[in-house]
VOGU-3710 file (C-alpha; in Angstrom, 3 decimals, decimal comma):
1> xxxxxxxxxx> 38,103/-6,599/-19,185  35,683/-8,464/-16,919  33,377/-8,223/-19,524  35,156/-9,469/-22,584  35,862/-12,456/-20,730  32,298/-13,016/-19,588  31,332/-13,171/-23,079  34,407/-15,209/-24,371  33,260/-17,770/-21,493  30,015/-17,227/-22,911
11> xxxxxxxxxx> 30,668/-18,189/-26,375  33,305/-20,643/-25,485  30,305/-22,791/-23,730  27,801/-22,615/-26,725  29,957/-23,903/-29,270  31,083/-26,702/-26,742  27,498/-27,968/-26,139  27,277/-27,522/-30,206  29,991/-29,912/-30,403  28,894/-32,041/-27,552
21> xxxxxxxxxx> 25,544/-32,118/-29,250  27,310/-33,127/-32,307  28,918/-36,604/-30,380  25,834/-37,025/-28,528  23,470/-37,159/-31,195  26,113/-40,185/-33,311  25,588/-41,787/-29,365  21,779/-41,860/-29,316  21,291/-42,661/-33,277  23,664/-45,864/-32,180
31> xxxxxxxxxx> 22,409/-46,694/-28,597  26,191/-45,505/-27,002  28,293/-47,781/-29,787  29,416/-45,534/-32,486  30,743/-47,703/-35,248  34,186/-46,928/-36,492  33,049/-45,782/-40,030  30,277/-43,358/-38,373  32,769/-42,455/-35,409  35,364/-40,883/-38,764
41> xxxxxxxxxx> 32,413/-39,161/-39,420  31,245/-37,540/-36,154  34,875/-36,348/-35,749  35,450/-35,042/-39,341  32,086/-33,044/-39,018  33,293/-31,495/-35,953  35,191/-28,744/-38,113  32,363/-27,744/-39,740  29,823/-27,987/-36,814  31,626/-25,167/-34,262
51> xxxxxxxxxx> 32,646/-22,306/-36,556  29,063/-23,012/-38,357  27,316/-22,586/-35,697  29,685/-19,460/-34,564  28,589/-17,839/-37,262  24,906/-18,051/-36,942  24,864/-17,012/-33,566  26,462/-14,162/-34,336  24,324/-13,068/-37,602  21,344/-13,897/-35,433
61> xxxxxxxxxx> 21,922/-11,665/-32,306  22,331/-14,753/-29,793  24,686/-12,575/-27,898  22,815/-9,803/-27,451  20,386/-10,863/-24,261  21,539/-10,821/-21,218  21,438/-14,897/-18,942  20,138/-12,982/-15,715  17,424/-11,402/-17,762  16,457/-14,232/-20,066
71> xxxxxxxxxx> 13,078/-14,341/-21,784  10,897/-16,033/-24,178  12,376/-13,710/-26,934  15,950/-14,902/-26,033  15,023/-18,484/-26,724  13,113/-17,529/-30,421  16,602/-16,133/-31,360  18,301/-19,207/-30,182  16,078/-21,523/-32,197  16,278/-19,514/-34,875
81> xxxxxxxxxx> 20,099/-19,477/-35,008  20,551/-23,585/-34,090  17,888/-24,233/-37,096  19,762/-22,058/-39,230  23,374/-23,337/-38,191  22,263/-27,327/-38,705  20,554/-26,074/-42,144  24,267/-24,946/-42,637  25,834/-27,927/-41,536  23,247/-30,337/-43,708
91> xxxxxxxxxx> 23,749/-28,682/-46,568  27,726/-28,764/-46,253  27,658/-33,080/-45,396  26,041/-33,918/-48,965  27,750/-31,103/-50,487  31,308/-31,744/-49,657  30,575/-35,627/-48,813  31,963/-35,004/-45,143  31,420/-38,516/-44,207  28,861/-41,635/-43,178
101> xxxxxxxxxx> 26,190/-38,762/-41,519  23,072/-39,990/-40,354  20,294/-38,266/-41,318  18,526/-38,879/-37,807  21,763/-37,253/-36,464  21,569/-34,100/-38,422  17,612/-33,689/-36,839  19,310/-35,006/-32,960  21,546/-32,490/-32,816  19,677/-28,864/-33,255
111> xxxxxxxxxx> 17,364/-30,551/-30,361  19,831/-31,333/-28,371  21,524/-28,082/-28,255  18,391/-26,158/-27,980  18,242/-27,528/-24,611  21,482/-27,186/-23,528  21,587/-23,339/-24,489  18,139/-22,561/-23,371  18,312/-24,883/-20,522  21,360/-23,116/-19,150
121> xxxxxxxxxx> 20,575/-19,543/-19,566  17,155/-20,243/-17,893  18,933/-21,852/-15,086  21,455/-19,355/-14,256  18,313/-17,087/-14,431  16,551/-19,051/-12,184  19,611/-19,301/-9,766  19,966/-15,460/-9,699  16,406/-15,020/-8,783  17,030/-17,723/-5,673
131> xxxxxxxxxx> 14,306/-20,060/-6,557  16,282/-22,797/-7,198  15,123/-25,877/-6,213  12,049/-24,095/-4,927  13,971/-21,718/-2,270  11,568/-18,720/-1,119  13,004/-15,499/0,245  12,304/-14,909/3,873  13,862/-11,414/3,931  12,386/-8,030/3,100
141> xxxxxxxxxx> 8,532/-6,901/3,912  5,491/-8,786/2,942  3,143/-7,102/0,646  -0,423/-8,541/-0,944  -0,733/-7,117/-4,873  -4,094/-6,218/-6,053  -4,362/-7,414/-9,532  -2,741/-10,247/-11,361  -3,004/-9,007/-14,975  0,598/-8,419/-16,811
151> xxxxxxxxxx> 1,102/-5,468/-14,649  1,604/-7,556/-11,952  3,870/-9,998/-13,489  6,677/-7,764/-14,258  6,120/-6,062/-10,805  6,980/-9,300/-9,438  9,579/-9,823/-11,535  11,418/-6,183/-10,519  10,188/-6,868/-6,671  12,080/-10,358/-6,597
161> xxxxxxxxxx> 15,670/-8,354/-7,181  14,720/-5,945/-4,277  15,132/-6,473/-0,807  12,736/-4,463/0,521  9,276/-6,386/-0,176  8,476/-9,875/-0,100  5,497/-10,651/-2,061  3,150/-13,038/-0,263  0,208/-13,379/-2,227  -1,969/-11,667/-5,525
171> xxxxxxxxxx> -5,607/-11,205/-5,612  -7,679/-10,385/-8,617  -11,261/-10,338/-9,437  -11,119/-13,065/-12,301  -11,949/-16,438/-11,333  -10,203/-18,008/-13,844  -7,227/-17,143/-12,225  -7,773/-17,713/-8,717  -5,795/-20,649/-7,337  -3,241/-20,142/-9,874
181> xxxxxxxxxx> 0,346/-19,283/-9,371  2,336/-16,250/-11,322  6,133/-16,411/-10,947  5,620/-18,965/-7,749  3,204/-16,418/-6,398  -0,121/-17,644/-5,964  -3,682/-16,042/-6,543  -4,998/-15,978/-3,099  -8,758/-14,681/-3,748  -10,969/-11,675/-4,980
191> xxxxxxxxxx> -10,082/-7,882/-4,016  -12,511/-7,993/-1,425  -10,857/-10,449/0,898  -7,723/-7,875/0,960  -8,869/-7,825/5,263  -9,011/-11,652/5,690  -5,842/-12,181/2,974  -3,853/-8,948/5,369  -4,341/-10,496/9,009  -4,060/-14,142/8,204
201> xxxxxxxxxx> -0,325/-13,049/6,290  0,313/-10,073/8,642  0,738/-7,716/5,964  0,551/-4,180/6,285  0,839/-3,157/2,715  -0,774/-3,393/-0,518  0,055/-2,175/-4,226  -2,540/-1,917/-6,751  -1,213/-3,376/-9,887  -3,756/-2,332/-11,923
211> xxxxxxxxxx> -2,774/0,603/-14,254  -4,930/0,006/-16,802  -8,288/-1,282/-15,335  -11,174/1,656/-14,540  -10,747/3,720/-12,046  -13,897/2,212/-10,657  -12,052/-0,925/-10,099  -8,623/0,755/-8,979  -11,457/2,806/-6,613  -12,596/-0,443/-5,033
221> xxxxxxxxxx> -9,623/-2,088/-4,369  -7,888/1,150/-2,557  -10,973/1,508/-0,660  -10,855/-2,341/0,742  -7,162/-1,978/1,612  -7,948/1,190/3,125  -10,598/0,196/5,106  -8,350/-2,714/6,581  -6,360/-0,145/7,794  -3,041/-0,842/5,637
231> xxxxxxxxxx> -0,818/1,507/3,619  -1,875/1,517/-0,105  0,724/2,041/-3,219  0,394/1,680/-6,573  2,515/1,490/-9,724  2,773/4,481/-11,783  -0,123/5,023/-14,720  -0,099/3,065/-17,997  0,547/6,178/-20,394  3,710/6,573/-18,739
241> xxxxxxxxxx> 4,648/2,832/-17,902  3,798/2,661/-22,150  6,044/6,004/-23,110  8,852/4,409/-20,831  9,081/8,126/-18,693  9,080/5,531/-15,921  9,803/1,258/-14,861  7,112/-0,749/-13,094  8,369/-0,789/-10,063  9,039/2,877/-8,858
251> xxxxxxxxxx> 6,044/2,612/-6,888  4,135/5,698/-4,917  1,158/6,277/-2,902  -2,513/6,002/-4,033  -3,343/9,354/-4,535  -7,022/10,378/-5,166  -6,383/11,449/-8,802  -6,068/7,668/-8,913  -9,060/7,349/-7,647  -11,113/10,300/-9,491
261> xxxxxxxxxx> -9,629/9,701/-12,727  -11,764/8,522/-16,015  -11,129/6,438/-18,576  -8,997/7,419/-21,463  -10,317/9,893/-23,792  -10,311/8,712/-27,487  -8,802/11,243/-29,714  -8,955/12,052/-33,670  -5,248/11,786/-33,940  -5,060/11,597/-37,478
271> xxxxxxxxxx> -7,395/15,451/-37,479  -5,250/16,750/-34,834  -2,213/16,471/-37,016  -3,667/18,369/-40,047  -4,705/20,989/-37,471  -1,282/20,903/-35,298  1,541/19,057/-36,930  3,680/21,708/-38,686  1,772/24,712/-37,604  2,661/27,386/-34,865
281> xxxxxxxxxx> 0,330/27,035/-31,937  0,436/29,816/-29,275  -0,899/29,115/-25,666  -1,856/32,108/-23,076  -1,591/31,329/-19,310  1,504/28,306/-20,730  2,532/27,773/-16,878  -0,713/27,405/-15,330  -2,104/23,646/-15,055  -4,157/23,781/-18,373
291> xxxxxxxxxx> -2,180/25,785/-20,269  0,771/23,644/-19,085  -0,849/20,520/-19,873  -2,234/21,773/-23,323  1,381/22,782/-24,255  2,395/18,988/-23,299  -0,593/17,507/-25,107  0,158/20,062/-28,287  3,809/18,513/-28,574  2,268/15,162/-28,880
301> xxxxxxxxxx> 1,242/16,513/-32,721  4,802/17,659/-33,735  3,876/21,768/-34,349  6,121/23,938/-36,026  6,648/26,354/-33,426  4,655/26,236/-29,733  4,924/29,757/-28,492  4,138/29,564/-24,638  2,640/33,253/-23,823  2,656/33,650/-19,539
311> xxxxxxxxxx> 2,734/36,586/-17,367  4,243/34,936/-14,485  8,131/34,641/-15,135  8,689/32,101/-12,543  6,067/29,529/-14,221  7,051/30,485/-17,781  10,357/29,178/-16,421  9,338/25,830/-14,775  7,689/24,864/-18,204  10,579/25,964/-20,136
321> xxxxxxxxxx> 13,047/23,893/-17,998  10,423/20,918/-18,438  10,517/21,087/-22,199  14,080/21,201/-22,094  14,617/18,207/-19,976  11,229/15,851/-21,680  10,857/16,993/-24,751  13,975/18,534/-25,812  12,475/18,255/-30,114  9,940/20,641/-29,960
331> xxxxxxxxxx> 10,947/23,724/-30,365  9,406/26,370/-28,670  9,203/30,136/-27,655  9,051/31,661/-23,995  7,102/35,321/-24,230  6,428/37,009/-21,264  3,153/39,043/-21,522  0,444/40,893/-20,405  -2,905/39,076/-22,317  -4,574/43,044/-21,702
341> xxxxxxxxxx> -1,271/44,555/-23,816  -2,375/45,259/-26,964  1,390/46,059/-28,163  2,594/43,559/-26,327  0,240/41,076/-28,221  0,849/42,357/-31,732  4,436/42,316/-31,485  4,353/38,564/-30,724  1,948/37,646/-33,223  3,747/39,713/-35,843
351> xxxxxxxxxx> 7,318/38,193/-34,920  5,845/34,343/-34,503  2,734/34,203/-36,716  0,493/31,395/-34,287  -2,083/30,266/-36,136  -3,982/28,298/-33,966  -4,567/30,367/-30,404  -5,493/28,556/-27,020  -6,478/31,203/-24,892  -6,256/29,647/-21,281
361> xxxxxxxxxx> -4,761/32,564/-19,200  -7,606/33,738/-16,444  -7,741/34,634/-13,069  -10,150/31,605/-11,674  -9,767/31,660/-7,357  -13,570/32,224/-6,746  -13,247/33,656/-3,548  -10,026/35,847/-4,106  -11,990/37,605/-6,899  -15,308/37,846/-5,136
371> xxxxxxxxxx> -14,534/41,456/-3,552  -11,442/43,343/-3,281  -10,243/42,065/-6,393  -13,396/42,104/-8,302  -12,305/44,475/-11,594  -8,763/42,950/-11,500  -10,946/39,426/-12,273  -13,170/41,396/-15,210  -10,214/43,128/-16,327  -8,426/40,252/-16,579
381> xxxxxxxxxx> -10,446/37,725/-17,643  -12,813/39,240/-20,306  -10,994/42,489/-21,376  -7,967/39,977/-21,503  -9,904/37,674/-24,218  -11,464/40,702/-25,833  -7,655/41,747/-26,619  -6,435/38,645/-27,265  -9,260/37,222/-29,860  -9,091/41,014/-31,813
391> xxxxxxxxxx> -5,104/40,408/-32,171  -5,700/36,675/-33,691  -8,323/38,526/-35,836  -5,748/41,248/-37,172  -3,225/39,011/-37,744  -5,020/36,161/-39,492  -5,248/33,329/-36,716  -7,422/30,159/-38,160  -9,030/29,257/-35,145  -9,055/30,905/-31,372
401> xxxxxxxxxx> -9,936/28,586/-28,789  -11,459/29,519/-25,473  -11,272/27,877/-22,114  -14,604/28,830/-20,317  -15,657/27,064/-17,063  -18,629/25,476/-15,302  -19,112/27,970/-13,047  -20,660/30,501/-16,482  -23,208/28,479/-16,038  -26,191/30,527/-13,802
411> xxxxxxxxxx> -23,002/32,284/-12,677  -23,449/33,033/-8,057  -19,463/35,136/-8,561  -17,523/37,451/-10,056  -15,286/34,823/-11,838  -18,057/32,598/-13,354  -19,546/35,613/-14,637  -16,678/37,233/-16,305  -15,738/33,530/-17,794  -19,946/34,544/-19,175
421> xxxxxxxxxx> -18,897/37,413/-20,562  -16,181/36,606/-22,093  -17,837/33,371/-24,095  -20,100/36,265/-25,388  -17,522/38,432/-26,735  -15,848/35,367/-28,331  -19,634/35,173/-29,950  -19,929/38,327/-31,244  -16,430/38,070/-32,671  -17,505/34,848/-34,414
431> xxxxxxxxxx> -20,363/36,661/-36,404  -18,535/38,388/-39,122  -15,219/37,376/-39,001  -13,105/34,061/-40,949  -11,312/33,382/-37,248  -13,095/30,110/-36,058  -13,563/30,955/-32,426  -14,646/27,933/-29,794  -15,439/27,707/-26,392  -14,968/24,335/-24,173
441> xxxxxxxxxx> -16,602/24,461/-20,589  -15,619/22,088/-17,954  -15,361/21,801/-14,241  -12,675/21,337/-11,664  -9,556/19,402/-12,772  -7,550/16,982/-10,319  -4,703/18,851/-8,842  -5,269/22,400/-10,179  -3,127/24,926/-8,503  -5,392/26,240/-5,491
451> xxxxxxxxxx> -7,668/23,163/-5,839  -9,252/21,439/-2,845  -7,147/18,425/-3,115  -3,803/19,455/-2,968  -5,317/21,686/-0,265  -6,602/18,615/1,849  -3,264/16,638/1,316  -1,734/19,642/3,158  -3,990/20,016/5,741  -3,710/15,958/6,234
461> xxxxxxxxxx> -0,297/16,281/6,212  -0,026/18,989/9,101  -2,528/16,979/11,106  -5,814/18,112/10,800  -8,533/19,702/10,374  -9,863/19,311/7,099  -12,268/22,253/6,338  -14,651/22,036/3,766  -17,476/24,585/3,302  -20,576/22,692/3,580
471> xxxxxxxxxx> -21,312/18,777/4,326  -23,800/18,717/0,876  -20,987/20,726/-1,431  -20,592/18,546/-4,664  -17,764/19,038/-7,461  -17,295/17,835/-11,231  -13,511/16,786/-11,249  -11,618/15,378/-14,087  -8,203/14,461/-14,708  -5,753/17,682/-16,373
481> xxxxxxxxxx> -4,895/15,664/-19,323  -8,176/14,268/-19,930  -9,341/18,176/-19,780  -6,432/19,081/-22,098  -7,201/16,222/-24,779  -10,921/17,535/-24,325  -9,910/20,609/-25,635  -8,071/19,715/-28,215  -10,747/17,584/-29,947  -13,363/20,328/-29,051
491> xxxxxxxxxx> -10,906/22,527/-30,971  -10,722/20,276/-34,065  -14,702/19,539/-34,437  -15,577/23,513/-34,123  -17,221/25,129/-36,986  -16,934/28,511/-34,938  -19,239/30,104/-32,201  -20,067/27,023/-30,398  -19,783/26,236/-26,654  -18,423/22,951/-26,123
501> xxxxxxxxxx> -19,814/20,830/-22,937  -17,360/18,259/-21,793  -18,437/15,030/-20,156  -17,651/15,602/-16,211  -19,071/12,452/-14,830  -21,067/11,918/-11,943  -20,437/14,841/-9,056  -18,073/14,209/-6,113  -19,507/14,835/-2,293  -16,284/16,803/-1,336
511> xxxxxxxxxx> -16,658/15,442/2,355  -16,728/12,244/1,270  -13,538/12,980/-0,734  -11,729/14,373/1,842  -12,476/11,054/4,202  -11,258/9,086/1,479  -8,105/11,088/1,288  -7,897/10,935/5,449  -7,993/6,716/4,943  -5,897/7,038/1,922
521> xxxxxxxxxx> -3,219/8,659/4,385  -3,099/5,475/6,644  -5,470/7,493/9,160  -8,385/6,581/10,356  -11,396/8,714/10,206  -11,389/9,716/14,193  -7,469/10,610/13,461  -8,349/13,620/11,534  -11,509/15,964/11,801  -13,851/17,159/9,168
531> xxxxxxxxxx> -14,432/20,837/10,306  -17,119/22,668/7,981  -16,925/26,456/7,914  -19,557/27,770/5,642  -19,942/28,559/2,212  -17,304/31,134/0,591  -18,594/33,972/-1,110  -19,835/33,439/-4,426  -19,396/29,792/-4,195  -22,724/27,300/-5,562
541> xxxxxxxxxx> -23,477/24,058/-3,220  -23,584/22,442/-6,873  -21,434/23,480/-10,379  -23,846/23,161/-13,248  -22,950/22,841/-17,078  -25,599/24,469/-18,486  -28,028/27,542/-18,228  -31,701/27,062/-17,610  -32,250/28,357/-20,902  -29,395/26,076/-23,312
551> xxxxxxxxxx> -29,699/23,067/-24,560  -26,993/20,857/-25,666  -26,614/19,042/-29,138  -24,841/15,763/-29,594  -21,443/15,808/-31,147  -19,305/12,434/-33,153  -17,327/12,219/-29,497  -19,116/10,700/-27,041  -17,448/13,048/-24,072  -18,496/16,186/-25,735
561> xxxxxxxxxx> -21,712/18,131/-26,652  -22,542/21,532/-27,565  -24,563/23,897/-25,813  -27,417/26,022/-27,394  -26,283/29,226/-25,610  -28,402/32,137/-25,437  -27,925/35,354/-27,785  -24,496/36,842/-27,257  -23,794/40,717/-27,636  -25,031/42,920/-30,473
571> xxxxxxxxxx> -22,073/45,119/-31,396  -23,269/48,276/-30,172  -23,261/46,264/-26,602  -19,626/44,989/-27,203  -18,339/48,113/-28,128  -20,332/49,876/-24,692  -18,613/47,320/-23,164  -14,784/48,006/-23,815  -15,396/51,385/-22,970  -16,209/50,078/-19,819
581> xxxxxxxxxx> -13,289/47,885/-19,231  -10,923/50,317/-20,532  -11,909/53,259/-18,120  -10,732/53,693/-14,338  -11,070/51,406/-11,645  -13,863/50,575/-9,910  -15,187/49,412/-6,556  -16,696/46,019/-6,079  -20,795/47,181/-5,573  -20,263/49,287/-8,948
591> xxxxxxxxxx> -18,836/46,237/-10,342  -21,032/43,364/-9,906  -24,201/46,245/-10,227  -22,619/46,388/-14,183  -21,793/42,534/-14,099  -25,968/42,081/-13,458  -26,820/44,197/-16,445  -24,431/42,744/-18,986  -25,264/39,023/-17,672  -28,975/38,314/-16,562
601> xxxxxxxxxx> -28,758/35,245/-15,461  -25,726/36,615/-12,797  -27,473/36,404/-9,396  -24,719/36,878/-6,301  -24,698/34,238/-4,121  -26,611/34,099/-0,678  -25,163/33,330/2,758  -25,845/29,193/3,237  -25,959/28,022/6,646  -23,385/24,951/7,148
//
């Protein structure tokens, strides 16, 4: 009820000011003396002006904007609906010869109402956002944003009905902008002077309004207002500010994923469709974080079917119950396997028929599969692909991709050199068989289960220490959907047999990241320690991509390459080696005495002194 009569109040007022425009207009054209044959008329035209104009507001949508909210887009529509109605109204004087109407009148008018309706609505607008007359809001926190791109303009906009913050001031890097005010907030300086900016205002908090600038620049900025000592948030990322999963002002804490993250990857849409859309795509490993994130990424190209394969019930249920609450069209199939069952696998390849494969299911904790857990990791990990890769073969899969690892590369461990092993036996596969098979190596991804940063936000968060291994330990990181669109491309460009070499970036000093993540906390670095305890067994001071003997050839994508691996197994080798994987258990010496013979370049890692 309240509602109906806010609009009939609504209406009610623009067809007054249409008929007030009407009278004021015959006012203007005569200088405030209407002469009696003109004053007829103005009030004979009346009847034709209101419902008129009624009904072009209506046909053009005037109604459906909201005052409180009103934009630029409101006011096209209301232009477009007063041009229309006095085109209306014209056209009916001369046609049904309403009267003595001025032609200056019949151009007045439209004005005239123009700014009465848009003059109102902006305002009420204005009222509601109490800057009226130039009133500033006292209450709430004050809070410096970084960036004053459009990101920050609709931040402000959203902050300005909270009562929480108070902005005080925007800085941004462009000097075209500095000195300039955005929504009555002015441009105080560059990035840089977040310190000066901070003390002079007494803020304590900053938000980086900057989703899509590189995360160089997003780097810098968090950095400054770190160093200041203040609390740093930012608004969410542009992908998801763009798909609408979230608004611009649910705002979080800078996180170092912020931070580490690269710019966007550039995909072959249009080729990912011929080789996704309408197909069935399986995924192995489907609730670990790149099989997860490859299932997401996959949905993006509308398959068929997207069977998610996962031996872990528990995570084949979290993605499930994500699906079913993001993205509810595709359709999908939860299989609970074993990638080593060989019954197992042909009884879901014969029910579903994938054909594309995206083999990401491993066992990848370096130092859990260094010793005790040694043949679990080669069982697992290559016997796993060997299976998996023969069932696409027997049941007609088009192409089988691999995810490999940087750490095959001059493998020091047990995991890096079974991730060796099994690129080789995706090799052998590839030489006389239709199956495209493709391998895509890459290092550490941001946020991994069991990676060091999630580990470091824990250890932050219980107060300390941080332990890292060694003060000169360096890491490759890149986001999990940059990874997962990696692959996918890498997928589409194989011919089969090739060993795809992602991009990583420049290497990350992990004790510098973890003081970043200590200042990123609000800490200082004397608040937390740094305690270094040694390298793990089988773990590298450095991660490299390639093997002393490869060399890489360039590719149409700039963030890929392939390597120029060296001779994979004949198949009197492969078949030696499935005996071996298929017979009894064996200790860890035995093991990595076998792993040395079937990889050469496998050399165990060394004690280093921290």
């Amino acid at each position: 009820m309240k509602m109906l009569f806010r609009n009939i109040v609504i209406v009610a007022h623009d067809l007054v000011a249409a008929a007030l425009a009407w009278m004021l207009a015959y006012w203007l054209r005569f200088n405030l003396e209407v002469p009696d044959p003109y004053y007829q008329g103005m009030l004979s035209g009346l009847p034709w002006v209101v419902p008129l104009h009624a009904a072009a507001f209506m046909a053009l949508g005037v109604y459906r904007g909201m005052w409180r909210y009103v934009s630029v887009k409101d006011l096209q529509r209301i232009v477009l609906a007063v041009v229309l109605a006095a085109s209306l109204v014209g056209a009916s004087v001369f046609m049904f010869q309403l009267g003595d109407v001025p032609r200056s009148v019949l151009i007045l008018q439209p004005l005239l109402l123009i700014m009465a309706m848009g003059g109102t609505r902006f305002g009420y607008r204005v009222w509601r956002e109490h800057q009226l007359y130039g009133g500033v809001r006292l209450d709430g926190e004050p809070v410096l944003i970084l960036g004053a791109g459009d990101a920050a303009m609709l931040l402000l906009r959203e902050l300005k009905r909270s009562e929480e913050w108070r902005v005080v001031g925007l800085l941004d890097d462009e000097g075209d902008r500095r000195g300039r005010s955005i929504d009555g907030v002015k441009v105080l300086g560059d990035l840089d002077q977040v310190a000066e900016h901070a003390t002079r205002l007494q803020v304590k908090k900053v938000i980086i309004a900057m989703p899509s600038a590189s995360s160089a620049a997003r780097r810098r900025a968090a950095e400054a207002a770190a160093a200041a000592g203040m609390s740093v948030l930012t608004v969410p990322a542009i992908d998801d500010l763009l798909s609408g999963r979230v608004s611009i002002s649910q705002l979080r804490k800078v996180e170092m994923e912020d931070l580490l993250g690269r710019e966007v990857v550039k995909l072959d849409s249009e080729g990912l469709h011929r080789l996704l859309g309408g197909r069935i795509v399986l995924v192995t490993g489907a609730g670990g974080s790149i099989g997860s994130e490859l299932a997401r990424q996959i949905a993006r190209f509308e398959p068929r079917l997207l069977v998610l394969f996962e031996l872990s019930e528990f995570a084949l249920y979290q993605i499930e119950q994500e699906f079913a609450r993001q993205l509810p069209g595709t359709p999908i199939a939860c299989t609970v396997g074993d990638v080593k069952d060989t019954a197992r696998l042909d009884q879901v390849f014969v029910q579903y028929r994938p054909e594309v494969v995206f083999h990401a299911a491993a066992y990848k904790h370096v130092p859990m599969m260094e010793s005790e857990n040694a043949w679990e990791a080669v069982r697992n990990n290559v016997l796993g692909t060997l299976r998996m890769a023969e069932a696409s073969l027997r049941h007609g899969v088009g192409e089988f991709v691999f995810i490999s690892t940087d750490k095959a590369v001059n493998p020091t461990n047990v995991m890096g050199t079974t991730k060796r092993l099994a690129e080789m036996v995706c090799q052998r596969l590839q030489q006389s068989n239709e199956t495209r098979f493709v391998m895509v190596r890459f290092g550490n991804v941001l946020g991994s289960n069991g990676s060091v940063i999630p580990k470091f936000r824990e250890q932050i968060a219980r107060g300390g220490p941080v332990t890292v291994t060694h003060p000169d330990i360096v890491r490759y990181f890149m986001s999990i959907p940059e990874a997962a669109q990696l692959v996918l491309q890498a997928g589409l460009m194989g011919q089969g047999g090739e060993i795809f070499v992602l991009d990583m970036g420049e290497p990350v000093k992990i004790a510098d990241l973890a003081r970043d993540m200590v200042r990123l906390s609000g800490l200082a670095d004397d608040d937390i320690r740094i305690v270094f305890t040694g390298l793990r067994p089988g773990e590298k001071l450095y991660e490299e991509l390639l093997a002393d003997g490869e060399h890489t050839l360039l590719t149409p994508h700039p963030k890929l390459r392939i390597a120029r691996a060296q001779a994979a197994f004949s198949a009197g080798e492969l078949e030696g080696l499935r005996v071996w994987l298929e017979g009894a258990p064996q200790d860890e010496r035995t093991v990595k005495s076998r792993l040395a013979e079937l990889v050469p370049e496998y050399r165990p890692q060394q004690p280093v002194a921290s």
